[in-house]
C-alpha positions in Angstrom: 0.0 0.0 0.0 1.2 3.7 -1.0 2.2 6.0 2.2 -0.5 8.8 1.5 1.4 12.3 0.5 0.0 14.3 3.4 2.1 11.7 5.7 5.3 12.8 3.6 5.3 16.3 3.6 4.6 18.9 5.9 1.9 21.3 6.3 0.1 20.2 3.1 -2.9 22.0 1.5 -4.4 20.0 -0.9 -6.6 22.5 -3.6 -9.5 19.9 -3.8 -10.0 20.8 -0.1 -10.5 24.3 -1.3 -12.9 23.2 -4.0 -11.1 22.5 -6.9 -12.6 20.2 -9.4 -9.3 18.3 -11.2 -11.9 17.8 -13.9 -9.9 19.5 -16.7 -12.8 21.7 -17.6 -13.5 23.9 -14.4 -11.5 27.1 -13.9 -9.8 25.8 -10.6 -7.6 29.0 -10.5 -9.5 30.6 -7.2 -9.1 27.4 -4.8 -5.4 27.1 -5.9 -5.1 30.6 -5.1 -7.1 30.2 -2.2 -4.5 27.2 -1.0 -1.6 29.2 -1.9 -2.5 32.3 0.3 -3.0 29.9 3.2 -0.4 27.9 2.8 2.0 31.3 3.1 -0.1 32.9 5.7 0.3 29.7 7.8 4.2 30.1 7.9 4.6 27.6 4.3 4.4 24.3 2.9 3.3 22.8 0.0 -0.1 23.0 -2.3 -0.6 20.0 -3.6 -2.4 18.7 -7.2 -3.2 15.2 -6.5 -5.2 12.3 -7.5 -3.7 11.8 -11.0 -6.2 14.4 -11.7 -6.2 17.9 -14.5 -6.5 20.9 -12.7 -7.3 23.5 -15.1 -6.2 27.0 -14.2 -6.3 30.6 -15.1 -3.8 33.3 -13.4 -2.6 32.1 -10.1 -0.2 34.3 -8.0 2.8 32.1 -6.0 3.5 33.3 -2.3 6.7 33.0 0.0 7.2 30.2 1.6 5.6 27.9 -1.2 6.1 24.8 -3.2 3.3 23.5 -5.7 3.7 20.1 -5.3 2.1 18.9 -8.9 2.1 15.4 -8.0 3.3 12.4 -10.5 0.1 11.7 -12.6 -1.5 14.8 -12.4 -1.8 18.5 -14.4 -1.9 21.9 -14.0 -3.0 22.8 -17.4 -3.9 26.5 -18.4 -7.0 28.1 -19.0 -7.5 28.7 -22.8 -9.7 31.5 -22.7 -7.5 34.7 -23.8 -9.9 36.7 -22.0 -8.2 35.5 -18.4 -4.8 36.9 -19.6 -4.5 40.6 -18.3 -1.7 41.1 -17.0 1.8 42.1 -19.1 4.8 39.7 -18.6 6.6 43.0 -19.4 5.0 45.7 -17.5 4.0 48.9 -19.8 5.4 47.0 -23.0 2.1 45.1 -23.6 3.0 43.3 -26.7 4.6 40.5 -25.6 2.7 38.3 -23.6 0.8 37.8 -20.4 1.3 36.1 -16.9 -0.1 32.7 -16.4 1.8 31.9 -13.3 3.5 34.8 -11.8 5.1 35.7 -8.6 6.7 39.0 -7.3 9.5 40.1 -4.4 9.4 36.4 -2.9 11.7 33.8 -1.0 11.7 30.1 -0.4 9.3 29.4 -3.6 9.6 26.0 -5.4 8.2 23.6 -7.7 8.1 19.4 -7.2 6.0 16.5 -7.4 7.3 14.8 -10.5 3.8 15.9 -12.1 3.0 18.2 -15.2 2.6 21.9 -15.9 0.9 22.3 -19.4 0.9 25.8 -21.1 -2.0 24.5 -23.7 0.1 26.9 -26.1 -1.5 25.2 -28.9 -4.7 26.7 -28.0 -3.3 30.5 -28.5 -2.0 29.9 -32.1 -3.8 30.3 -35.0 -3.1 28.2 -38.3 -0.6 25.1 -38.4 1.6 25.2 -41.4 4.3 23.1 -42.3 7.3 24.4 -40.3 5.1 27.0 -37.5 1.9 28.1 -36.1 0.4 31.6 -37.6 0.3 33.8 -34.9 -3.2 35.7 -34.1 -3.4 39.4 -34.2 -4.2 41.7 -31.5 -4.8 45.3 -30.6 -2.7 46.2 -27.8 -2.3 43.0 -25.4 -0.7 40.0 -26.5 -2.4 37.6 -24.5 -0.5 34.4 -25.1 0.5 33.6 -21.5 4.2 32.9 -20.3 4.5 29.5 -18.8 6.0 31.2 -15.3 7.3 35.1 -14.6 8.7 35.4 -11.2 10.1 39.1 -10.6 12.8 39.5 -7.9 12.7 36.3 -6.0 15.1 34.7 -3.9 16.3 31.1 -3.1 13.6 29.8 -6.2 14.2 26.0 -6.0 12.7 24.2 -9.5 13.4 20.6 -9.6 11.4 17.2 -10.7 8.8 18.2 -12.7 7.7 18.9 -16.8 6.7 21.9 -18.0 5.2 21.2 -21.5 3.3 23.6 -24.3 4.1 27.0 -23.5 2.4 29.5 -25.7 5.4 32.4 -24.8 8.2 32.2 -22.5 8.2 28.9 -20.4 10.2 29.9 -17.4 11.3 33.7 -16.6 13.4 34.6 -13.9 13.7 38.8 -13.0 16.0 40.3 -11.2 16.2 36.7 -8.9 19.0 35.8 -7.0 19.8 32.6 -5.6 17.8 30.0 -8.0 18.6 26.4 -8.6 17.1 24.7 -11.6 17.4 20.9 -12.3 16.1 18.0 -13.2 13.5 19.0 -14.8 12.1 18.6 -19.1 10.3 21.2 -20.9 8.7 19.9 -23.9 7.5 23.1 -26.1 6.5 22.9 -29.7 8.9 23.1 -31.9 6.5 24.9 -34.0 5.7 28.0 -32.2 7.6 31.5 -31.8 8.7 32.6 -28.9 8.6 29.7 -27.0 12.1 29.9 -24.9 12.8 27.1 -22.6 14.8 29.3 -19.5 15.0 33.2 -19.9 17.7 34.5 -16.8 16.7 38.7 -16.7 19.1 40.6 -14.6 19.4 37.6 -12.6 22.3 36.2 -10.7 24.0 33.5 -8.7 22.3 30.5 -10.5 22.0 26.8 -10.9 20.9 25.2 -13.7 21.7 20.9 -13.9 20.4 18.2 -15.4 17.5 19.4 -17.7 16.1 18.5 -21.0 14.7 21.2 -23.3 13.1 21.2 -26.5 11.9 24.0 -27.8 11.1 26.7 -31.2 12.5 29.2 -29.8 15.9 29.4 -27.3 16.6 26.7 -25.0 18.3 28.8 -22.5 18.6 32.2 -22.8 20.6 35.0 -20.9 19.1 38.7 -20.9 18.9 42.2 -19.8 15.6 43.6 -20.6 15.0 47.3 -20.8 11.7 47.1 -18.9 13.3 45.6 -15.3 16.4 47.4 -15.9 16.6 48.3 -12.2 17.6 44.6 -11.2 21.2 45.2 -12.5 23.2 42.8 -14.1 23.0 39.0 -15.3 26.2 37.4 -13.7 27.8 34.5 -12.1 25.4 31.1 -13.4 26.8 27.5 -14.3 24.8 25.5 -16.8 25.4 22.0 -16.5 24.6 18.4 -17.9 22.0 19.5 -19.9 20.4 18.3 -23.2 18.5 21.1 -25.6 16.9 20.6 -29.1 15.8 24.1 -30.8 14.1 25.1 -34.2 16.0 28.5 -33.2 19.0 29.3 -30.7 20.0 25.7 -28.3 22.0 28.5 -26.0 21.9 32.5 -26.4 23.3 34.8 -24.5 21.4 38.6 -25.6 20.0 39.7 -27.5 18.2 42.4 -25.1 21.1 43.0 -23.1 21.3 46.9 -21.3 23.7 46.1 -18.6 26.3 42.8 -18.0 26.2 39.5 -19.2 29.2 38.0 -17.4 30.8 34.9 -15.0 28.6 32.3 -16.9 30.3 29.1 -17.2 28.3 26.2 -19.7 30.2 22.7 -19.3 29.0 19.2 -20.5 25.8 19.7 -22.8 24.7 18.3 -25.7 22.6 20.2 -28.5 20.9 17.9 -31.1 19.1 19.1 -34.3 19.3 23.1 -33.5 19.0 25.9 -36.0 21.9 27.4 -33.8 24.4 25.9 -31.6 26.2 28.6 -28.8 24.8 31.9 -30.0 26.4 35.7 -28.5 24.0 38.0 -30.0 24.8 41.7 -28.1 22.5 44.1 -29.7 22.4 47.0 -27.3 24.5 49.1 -25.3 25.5 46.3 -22.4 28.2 44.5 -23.0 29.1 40.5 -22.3 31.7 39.0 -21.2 34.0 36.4 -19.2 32.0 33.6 -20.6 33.1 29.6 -21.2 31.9 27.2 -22.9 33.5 23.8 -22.3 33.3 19.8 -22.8 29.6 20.0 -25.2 28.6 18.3 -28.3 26.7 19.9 -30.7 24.7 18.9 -33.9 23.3 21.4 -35.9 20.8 21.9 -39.4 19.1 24.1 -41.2 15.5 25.3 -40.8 12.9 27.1 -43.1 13.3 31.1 -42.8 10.6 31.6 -40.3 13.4 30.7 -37.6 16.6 33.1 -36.5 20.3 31.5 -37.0 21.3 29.4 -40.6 22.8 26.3 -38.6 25.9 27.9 -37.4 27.5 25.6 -34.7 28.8 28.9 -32.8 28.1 32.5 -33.4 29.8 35.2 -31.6 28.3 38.8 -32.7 28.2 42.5 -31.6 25.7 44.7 -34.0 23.6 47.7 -32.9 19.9 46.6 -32.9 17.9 47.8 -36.6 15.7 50.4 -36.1 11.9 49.7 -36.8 8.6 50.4 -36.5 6.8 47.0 -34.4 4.9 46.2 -31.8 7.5 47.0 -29.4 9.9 49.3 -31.1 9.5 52.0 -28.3 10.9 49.5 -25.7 14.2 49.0 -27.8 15.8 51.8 -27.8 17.2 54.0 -24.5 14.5 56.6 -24.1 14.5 59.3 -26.0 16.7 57.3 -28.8 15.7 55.8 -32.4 19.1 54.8 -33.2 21.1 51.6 -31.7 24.5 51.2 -30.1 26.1 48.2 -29.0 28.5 47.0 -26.1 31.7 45.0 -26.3 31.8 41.4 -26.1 35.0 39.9 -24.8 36.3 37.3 -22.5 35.1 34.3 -24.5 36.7 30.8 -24.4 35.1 27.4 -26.0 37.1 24.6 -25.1 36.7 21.1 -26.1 33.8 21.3 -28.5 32.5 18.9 -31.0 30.4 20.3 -33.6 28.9 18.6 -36.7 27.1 21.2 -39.0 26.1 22.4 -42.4 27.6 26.1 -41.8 30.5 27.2 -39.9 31.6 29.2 -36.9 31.1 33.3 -37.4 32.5 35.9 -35.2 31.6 39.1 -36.3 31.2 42.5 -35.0 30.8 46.5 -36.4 33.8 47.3 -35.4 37.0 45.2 -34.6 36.9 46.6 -31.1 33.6 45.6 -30.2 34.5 41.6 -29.9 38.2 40.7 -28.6 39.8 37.7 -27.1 37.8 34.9 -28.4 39.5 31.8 -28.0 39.0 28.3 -29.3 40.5 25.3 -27.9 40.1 21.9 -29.0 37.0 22.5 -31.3 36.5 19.7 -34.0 33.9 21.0 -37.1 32.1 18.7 -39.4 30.7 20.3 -42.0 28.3 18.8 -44.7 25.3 19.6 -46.7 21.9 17.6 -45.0 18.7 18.8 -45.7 17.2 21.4 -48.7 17.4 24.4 -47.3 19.5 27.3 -48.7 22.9 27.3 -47.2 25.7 30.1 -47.2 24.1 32.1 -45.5 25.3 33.8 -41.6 22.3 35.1 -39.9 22.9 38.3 -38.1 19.7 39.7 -37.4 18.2 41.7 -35.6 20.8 44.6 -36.7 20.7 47.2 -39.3 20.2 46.1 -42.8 19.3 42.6 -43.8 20.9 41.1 -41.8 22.0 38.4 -43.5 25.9 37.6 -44.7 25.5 35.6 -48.3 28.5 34.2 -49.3 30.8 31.3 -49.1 30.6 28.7 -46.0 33.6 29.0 -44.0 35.2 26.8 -41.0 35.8 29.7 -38.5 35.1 33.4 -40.4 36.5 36.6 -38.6 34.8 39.1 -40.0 36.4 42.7 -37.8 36.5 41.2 -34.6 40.5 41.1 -32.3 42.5 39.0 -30.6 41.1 35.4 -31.7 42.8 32.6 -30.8 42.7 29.2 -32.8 44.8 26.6 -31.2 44.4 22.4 -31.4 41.6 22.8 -33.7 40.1 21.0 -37.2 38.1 21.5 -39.6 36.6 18.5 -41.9 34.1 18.6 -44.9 31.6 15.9 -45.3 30.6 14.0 -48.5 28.0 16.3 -50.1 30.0 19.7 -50.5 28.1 21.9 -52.5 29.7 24.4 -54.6 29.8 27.7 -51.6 31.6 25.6 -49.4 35.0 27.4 -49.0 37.9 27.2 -47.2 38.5 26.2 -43.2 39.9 29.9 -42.1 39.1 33.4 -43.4 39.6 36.5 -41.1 38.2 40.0 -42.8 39.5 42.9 -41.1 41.0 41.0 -38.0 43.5 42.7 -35.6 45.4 40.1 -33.6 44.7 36.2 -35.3 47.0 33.5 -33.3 46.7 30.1 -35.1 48.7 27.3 -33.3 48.5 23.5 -34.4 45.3 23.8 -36.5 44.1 21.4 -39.2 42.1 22.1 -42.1 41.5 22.7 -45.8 39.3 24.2 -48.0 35.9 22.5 -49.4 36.9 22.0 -53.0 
């Protein structure tokens, strides 16, 4: 016989006992609210979702103090009715999304149970097409509802559970300090936009171990937005032992970035059938830096054109943002400002990387001050044609222009950047070299290009 949960954990507050249906077609957002504000008021514990049951949910609010406890077996799925969705994930900036689960200036909140929490994104998109969703218009409110927002909380502990279907952002950390983030999976279509795995905003001093993520947008994603900007800088987080599969960017550091990106240390992941591999994408006027990447195997491909990055393994980049006219143009730009300015990126070491791809490595910047001491070490390139899709192509967007390089595909292109290293490193060519494949090295504009016990040679 099973020990019961409320003999396991302490002070438990089980939402059926605040009448919540687990029927999957009741709203059971106000007696999981109702469980949650007890269970914080009461000094904590945990609010469970048992039974093996589907809680369906609108807009809940997390308190101090609080772990949902989504047991094994059971859902949390949300509400599909837009109408629910009022609140902005980005404060004043309305045109990005909503809150779904949302927390603000909390401590001691986690997530456990081995259970799921479903973001029913599927149910906020419009048309399915071949390689996406169509996204539906709105006026002013984007109401497609990030999986989780939590703004400036401390000692956030999410471990042993799924997080599936996520319509927008899955989970968003603000100005938090002091998270730890493992062992958990994070299934998201591969066909909808903006559906990032982990998005760290001004936070610091955390964890990540142990996850799986697939998802059409970024895996995990480092930030500085311009809305939260009084959180300060996004520093000093391992990633580790993780596995990420993305239509888009597998790891991306910017490309909203208004303060520091720096002390981030990614060691012993594998990527698997990404657009992009290890993406540095500094677009506005913070800067990045101190950064390794070590011990990761990486496979990448080509997608249709609906998706940012043209299968480049690792992309290192410092651009001022385009200016444009969109939904959110006004939130871009320092107030007052229409044109962009970008930040230095240096500090950058990838060490013992394995990379199989059908485009090359590209480090690239305005100027060659604005990207310096990049070093690689130990990184073995496979390049070959596999799928349809146009190749020779380095995608650089968003900046001004196109945004897109056309050219040849090259093993490591420099392209005004300084101080690049290249030391105990290869590049290969598979069997089906198409006619733009080019040579293994070409620097454009370099300043500073050490190349020390390096094999390679060109295409054809």
């Amino acid at each position: 016989m099973s020990t019961p949960i409320t003999s396991i954990l302490p002070s438990v507050f089980d939402v059926r006992t605040y009448g919540a249906c687990g029927d999957g077609v009741t709203d059971d957002a106000e007696a999981i609210q109702s469980a949650i504000d007890l269970c914080s008021e009461s000094g904590g514990g945990h609010v469970i979702l048992s039974g093996g049951n589907t809680y369906l949910s609108g807009p809940i609010t997390l308190r101090s103090h609080v772990t949902l406890y989504v047991q094994s077996g059971s859902k949390l799925l949300a509400n599909p009715d837009e109408s629910v969705y009022t609140t902005s994930a980005f404060r004043e900036n309305k045109g990005e999304g909503t809150v779904w689960i949302g927390a603000s200036d909390v401590e001691m909140v986690s997530f456990d149970g081995g259970g799921v929490i479903d973001g029913n994104g599927v149910s906020f998109m419009g048309k399915e097409l071949p390689d996406v969703y169509e996204l539906k218009p709105f006026d002013e409110v984007d109401p497609r509802p990030h999986l989780l927002t939590i703004v400036g909380g401390r000692n956030i502990r999410i471990s042993n559970i799924t997080f599936r279907d996520a319509a927008y952002w899955c989970l968003h950390l603000i100005g938090c300090k002091g998270a730890a983030i493992s062992n958990i999976s994070i299934y998201n279509s591969l066909k909808i936009r903006n559906c990032d795995g982990i998005d760290l905003d001004h936070s610091s001093d955390i964890r990540i171990s142990n996850c799986h993520i697939e998802s059409g947008d970024d895996c995990i994603c480092f930030k500085n937005r311009r809305e939260y900007s009084e959180f300060g800088p996004c520093r000093d987080i391992t990633v580790t032992g993780c596995t990420l599969v993305s239509t888009s960017c597998a790891i991306k550091l910017g490309s909203e970035n208004v303060d520091e990106i720096r002390n981030i240390i990614f060691d012993s992941c594998i990527i698997k059938a990404s657009n992009r591999g290890l993406g540095i994408q500094n677009r506005d006027e913070g800067t990045i830096s101190d950064i390794i990447f070590s011990n990761i195997i990486l496979e990448c491909r080509l997608f249709s054109d609906v998706w940012w990055g043209k299968s480049e393994p690792i992309s290192v980049t410092a651009y001022p943002r385009a200016s444009c006219e969109s939904k959110d143009g006004s939130w871009r730009f320092p107030p007052g400002e229409t044109v962009g300015r970008v930040g230095e990126v240096r500090n950058i070491t990838f060490a013992n990387i394995r990379c199989r791809s059908e485009n090359g490595i590209y480090v690239g910047g305005d100027t060659p001050t604005k990207v310096s001491n990049v070093r690689f070490v130990d990184v073995d390139l496979e390049i070959n044609k596999t799928t349809n899709f146009e190749g020779g192509i380095y995608d650089c967007r968003p900046c001004e222009g196109e945004g897109l390089i056309r050219g040849k595909t090259i093993g490591f292109y420099l392209n005004k950047v300084s101080d690049v290293f290249i030391n105990y490193s290869r590049v290969t060519w598979g069997g089906n070299r198409p006619d733009y494949f080019g040579n293994a090295i070409e620097s454009i504009d370099v300043s500073g290009l050490t190349v020390a016990n390096f094999e390679g040679e060109p295409a054809n």
